[in-house]
N, CA, C and O atoms as a MOPAC input file, in Angstrom:
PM7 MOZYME 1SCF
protein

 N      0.82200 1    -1.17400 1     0.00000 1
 C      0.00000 1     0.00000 1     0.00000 1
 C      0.87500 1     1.24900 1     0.00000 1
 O      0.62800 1     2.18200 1    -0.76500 1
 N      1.98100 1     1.27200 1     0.92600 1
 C      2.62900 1     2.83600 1     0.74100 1
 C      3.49600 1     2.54300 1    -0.49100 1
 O      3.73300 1     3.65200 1    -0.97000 1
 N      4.08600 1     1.60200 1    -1.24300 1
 C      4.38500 1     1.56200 1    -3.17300 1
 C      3.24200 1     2.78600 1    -2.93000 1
 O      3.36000 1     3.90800 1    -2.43700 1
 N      2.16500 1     2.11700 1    -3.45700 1
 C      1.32600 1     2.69200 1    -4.24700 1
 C      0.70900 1     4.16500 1    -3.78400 1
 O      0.26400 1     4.95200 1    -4.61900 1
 N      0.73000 1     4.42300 1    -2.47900 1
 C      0.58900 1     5.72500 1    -2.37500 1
 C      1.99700 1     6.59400 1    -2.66400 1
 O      1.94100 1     7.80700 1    -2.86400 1
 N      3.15400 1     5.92200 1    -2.66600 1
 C      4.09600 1     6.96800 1    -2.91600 1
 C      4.20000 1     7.14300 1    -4.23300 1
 O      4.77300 1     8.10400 1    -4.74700 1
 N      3.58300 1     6.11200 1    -4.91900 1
 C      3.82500 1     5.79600 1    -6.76600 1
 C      5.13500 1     5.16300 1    -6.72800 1
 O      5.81200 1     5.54100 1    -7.68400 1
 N      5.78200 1     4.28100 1    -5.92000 1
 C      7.09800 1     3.94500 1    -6.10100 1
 C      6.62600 1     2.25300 1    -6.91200 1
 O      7.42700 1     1.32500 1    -6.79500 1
 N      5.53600 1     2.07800 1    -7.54600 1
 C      5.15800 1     0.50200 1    -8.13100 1
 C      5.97800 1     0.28600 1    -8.56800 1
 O      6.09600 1     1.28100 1    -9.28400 1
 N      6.92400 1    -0.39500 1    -8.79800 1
 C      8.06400 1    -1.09300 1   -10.20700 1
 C      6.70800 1    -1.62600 1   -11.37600 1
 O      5.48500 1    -1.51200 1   -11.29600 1
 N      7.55400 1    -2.19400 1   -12.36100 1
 C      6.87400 1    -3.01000 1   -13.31100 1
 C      6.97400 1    -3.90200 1   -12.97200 1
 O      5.93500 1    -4.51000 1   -13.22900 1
 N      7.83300 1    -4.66400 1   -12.34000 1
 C      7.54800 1    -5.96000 1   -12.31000 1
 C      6.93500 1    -6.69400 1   -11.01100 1
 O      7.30000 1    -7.82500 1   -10.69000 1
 N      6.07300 1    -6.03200 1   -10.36400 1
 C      5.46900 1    -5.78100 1    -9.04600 1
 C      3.79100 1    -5.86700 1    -9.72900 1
 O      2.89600 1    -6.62200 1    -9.34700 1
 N      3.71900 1    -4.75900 1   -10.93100 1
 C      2.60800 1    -4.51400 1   -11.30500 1
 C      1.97900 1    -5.93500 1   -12.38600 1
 O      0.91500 1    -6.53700 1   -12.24500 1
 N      2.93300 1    -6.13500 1   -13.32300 1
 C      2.82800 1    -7.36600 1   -13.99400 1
 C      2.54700 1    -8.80700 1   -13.24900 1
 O      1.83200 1    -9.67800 1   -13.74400 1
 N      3.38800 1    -8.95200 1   -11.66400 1
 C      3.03900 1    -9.86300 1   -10.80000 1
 C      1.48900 1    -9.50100 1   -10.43000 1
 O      0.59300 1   -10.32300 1   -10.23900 1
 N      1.41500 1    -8.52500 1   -10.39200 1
 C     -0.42500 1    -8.53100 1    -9.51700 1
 C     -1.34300 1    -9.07400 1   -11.29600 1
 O     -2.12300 1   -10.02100 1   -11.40200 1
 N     -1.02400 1    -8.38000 1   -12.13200 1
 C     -2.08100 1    -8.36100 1   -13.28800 1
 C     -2.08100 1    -9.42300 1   -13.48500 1
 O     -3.21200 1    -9.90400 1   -13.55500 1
 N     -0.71600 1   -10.56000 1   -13.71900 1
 C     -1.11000 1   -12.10300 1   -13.48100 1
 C     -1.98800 1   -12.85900 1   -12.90400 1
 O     -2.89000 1   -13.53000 1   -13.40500 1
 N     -1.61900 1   -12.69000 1   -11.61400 1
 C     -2.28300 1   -13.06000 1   -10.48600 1
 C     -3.78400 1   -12.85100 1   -10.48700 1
 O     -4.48200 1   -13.69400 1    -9.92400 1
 N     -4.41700 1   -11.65400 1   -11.15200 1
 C     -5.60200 1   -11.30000 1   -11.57100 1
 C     -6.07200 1   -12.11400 1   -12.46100 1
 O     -7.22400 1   -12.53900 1   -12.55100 1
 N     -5.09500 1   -12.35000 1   -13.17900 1
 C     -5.83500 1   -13.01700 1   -14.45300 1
 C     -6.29200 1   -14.26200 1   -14.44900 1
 O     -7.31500 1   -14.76700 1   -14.91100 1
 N     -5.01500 1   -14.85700 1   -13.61800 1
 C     -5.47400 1   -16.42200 1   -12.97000 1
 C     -7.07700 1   -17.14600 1   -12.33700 1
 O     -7.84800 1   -18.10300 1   -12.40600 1
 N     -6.71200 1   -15.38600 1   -11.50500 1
 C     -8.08600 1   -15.55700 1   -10.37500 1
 C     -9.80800 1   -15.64600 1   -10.92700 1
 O    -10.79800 1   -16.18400 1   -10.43200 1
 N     -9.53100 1   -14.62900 1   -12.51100 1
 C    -10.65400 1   -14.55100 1   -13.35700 1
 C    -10.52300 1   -15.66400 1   -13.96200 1
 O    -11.17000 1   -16.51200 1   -13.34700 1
 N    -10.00600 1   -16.09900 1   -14.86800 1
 C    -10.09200 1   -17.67100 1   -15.33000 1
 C    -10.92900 1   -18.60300 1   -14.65700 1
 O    -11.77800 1   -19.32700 1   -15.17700 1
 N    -10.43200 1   -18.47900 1   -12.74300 1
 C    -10.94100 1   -19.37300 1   -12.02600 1
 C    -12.14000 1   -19.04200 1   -11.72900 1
 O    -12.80500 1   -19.94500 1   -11.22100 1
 N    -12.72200 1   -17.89500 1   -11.89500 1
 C    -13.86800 1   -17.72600 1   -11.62100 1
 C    -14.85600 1   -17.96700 1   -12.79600 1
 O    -16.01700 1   -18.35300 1   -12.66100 1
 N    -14.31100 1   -17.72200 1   -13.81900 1
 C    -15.08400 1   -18.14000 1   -15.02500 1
 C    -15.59700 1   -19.32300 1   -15.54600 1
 O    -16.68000 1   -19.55800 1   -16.08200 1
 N    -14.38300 1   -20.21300 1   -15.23300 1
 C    -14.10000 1   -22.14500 1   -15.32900 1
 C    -15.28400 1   -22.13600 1   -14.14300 1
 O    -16.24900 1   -22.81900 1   -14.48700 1
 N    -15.40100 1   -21.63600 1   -13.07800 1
 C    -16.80900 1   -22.04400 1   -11.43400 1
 C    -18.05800 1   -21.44600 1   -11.90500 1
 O    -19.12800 1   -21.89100 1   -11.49000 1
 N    -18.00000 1   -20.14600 1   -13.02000 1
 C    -19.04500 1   -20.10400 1   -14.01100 1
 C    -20.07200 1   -20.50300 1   -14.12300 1
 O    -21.22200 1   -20.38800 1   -13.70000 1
 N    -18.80400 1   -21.60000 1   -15.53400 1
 C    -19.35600 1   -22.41200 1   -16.49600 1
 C    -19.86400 1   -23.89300 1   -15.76000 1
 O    -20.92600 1   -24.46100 1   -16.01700 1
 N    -19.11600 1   -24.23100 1   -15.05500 1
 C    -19.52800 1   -25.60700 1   -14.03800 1
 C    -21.09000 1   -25.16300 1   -13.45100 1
 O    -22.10300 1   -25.54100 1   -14.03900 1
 N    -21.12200 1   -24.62900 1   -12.67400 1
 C    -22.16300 1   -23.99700 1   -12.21500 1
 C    -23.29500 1   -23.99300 1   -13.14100 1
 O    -24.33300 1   -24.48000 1   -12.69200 1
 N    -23.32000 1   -23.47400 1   -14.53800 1
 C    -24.26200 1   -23.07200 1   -15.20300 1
 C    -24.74800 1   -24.50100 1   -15.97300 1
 O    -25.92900 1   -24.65400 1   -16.28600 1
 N    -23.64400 1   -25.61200 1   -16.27000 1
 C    -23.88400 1   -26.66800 1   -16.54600 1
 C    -24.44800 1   -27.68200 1   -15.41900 1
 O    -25.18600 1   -28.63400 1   -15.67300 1
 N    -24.04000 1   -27.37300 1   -14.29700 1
 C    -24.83000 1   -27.86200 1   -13.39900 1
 C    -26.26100 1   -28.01200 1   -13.33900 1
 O    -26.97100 1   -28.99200 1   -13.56600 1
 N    -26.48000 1   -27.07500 1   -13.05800 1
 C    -27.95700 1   -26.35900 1   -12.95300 1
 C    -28.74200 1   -26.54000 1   -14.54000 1
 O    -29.96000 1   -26.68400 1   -14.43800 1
 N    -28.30600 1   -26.54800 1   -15.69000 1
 C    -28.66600 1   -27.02200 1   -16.53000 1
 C    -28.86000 1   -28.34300 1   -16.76400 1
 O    -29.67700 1   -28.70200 1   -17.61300 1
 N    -28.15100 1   -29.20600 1   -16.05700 1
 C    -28.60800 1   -30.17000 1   -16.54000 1
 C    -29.38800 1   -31.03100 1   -15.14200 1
 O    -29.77900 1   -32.19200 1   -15.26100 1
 N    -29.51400 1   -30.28900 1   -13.92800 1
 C    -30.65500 1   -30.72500 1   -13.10800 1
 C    -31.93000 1   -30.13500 1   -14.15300 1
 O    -32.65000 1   -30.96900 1   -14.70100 1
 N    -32.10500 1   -28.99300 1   -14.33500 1
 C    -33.13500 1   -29.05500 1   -14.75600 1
 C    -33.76100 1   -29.48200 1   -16.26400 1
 O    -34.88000 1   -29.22400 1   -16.70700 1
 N    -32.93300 1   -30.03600 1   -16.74100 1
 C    -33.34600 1   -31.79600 1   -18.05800 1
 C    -33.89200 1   -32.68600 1   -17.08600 1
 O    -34.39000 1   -33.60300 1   -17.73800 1
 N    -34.04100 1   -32.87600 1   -15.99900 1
 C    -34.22200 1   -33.78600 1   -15.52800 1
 C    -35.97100 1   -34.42700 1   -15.14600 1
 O    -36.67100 1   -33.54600 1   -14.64700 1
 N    -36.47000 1   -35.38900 1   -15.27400 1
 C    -37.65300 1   -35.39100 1   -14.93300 1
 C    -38.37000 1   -34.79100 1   -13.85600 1
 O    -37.61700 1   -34.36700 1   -12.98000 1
 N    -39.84300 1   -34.58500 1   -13.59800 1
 C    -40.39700 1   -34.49400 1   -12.21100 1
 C    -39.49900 1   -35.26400 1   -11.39200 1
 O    -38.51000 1   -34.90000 1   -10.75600 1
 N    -40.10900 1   -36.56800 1   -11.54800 1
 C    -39.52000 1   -37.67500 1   -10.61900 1
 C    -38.32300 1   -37.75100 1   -10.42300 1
 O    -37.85300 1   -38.18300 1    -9.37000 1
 N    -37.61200 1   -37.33300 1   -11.43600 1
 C    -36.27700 1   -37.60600 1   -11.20300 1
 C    -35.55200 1   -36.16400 1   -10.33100 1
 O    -34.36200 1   -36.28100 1   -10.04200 1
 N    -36.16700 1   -35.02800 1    -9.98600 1
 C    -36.24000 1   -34.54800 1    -9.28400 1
 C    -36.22800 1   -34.84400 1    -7.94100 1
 O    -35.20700 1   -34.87600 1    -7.25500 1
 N    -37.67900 1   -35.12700 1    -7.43800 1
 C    -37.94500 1   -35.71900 1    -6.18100 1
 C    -37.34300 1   -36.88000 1    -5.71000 1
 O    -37.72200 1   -37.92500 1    -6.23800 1
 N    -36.30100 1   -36.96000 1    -4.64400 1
 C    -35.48100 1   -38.21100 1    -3.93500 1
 C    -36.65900 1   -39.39900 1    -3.60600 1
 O    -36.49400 1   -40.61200 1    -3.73200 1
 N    -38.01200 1   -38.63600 1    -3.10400 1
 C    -38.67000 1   -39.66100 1    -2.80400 1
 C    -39.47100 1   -40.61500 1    -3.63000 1
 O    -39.86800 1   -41.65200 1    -3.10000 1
 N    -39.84200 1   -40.26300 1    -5.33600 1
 C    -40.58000 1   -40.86000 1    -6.01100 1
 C    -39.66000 1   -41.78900 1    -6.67900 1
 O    -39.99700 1   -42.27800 1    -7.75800 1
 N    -38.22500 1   -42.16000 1    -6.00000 1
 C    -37.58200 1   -43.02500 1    -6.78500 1
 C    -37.66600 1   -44.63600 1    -6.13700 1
 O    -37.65100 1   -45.73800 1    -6.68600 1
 N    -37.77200 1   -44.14900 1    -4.50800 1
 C    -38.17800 1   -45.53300 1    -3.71000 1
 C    -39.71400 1   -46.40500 1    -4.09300 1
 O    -40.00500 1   -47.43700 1    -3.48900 1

């Protein structure tokens, strides 16, 4: 934090964080797409195959 309030950032300080960013978005994007396929494909699913109990 005082880098950056004094403006003393290097580049290669700044390039380490924008990485690190980029990683973190990837990973959030890849938990997304899981997510959205998830939920997509519960809901293909029948009534019944819904309900735990109409399978007994």
């Amino acid at each position: 934090m005082q880098k950056y309030e004094t403006d003393t950032f290097d580049d290669d300080t700044m390039q380490a964080y924008e990485a690190h960013i980029a990683a973190l978005e990837r990973l959030v994007g890849r938990q997304a797409l899981e997510l959205e396929f998830l939920r997509g494909s519960s809901a293909t699913g029948t009534t019944a195959e819904k309900r735990p109990y109409a399978r007994d």
